[in-house]
C-alpha positions in Angstrom: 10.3 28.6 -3.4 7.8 31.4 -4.2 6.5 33.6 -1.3 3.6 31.6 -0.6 5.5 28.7 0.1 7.6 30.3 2.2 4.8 31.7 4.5 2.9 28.8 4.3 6.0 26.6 5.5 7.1 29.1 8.1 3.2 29.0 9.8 3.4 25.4 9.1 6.4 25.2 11.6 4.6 27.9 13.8 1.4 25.2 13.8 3.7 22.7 15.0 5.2 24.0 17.8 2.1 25.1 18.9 0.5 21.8 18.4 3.1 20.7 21.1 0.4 22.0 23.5 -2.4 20.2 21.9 -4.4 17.9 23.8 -4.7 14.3 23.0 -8.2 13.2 21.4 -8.7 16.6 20.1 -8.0 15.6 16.4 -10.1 17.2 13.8 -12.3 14.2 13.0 -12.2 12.7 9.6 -13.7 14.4 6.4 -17.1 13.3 5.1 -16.1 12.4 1.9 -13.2 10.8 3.8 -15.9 8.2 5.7 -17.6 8.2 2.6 -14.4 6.7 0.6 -13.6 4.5 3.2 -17.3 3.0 3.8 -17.5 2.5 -0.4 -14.2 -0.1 0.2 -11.9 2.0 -1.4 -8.6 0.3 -0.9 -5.6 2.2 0.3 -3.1 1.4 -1.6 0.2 3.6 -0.1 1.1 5.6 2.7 2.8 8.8 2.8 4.3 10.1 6.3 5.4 14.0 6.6 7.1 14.2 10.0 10.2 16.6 10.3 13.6 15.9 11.0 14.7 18.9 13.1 11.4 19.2 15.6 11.2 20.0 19.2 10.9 16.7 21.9 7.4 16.8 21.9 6.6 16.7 18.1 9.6 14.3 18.2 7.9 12.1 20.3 4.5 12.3 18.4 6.3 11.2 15.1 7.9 8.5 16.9 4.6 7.0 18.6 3.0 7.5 15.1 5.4 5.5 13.6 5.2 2.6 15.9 1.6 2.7 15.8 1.9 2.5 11.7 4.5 -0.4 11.8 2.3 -2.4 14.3 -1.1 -1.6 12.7 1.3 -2.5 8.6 2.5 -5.2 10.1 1.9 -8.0 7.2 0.5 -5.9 5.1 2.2 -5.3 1.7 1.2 -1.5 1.6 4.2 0.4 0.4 4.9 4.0 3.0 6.8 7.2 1.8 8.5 8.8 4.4 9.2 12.6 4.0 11.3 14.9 5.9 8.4 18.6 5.4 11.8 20.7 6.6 14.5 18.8 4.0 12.0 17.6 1.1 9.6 20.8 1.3 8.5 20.9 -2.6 7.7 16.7 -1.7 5.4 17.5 0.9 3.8 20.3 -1.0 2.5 17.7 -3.4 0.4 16.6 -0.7 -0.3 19.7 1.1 -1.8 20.7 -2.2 -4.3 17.7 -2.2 -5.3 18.4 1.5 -3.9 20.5 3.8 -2.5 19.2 7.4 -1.7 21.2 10.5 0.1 19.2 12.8 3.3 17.0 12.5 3.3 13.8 12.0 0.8 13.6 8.7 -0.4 10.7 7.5 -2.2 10.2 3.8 -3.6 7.3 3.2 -4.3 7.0 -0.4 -5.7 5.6 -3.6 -4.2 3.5 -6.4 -5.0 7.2 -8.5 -3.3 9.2 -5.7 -6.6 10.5 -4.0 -6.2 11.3 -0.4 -8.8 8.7 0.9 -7.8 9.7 4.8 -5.3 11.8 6.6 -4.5 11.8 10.3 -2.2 14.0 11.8 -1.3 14.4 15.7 -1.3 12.2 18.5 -2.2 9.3 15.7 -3.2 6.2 17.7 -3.1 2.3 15.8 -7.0 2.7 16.2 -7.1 5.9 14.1 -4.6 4.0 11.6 -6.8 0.6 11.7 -10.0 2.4 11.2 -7.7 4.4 7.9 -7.0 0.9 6.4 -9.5 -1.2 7.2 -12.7 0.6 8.1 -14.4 0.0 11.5 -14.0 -2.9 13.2 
């Protein structure tokens, strides 16, 4: 890992503890050309969740709640998800990081059949936030 990675993952860590003290609802809202993808119809196609296995209780919890609200909100659905571990499969999540950068723990991508980040939600992500990522408004 080069030294840029190795900042980038140590204020990635630093960004998650610290989002411990974020509030909920103030998620960065989504891109435009992230409304604009999903109002065109483009289908998501996969999922890929970054959460961390060694966090503290309250990013612990977060991944947990997003999870649940992603298994509720799949339920059915024949989208497949990725799960990776940012602090065990780093150069993994950097593929993604690369396409859009998150802040917080859990991230969410919701992409393309080419791989093109259509949405990503990362937080305190509700089963609205994930709906509204699949299916558009409803």
């Amino acid at each position: 890992m080069n030294a840029s990675r190795s900042i980038s993952a140590i204020l990635l860590l630093v960004l998650a503890l610290a989002g411990c003290k974020q509030q909920p609802g103030t998620q960065e809202a989504p891109a435009a050309e992230e409304k604009a993808a999903a109002a065109a119809g483009t289908a998501v196609e996969r999922i890929v969740f970054i959460d961390m296995v060694d966090a503290c209780d309250c990013t612990q919890k977060k991944i947990a709640t997003a999870q649940k609200a992603l298994d509720e909100t799949t339920k059915g659905e024949d989208i497949p998800v990725e799960r990776i571990h940012m602090d065990t499969e780093d150069e993994k999540a950097d593929v993604y990081r690369d396409k859009k950068a998150f802040m917080v723990i859990p991230a969410l991508y919701f992409l393309d059949d080419a791989g093109n980040v259509l949405t990503l939600l990362q937080g305190d992500v509700t089963e609205k936030q994930i709906t509204e990522a699949l299916f558009g408004s409803l």
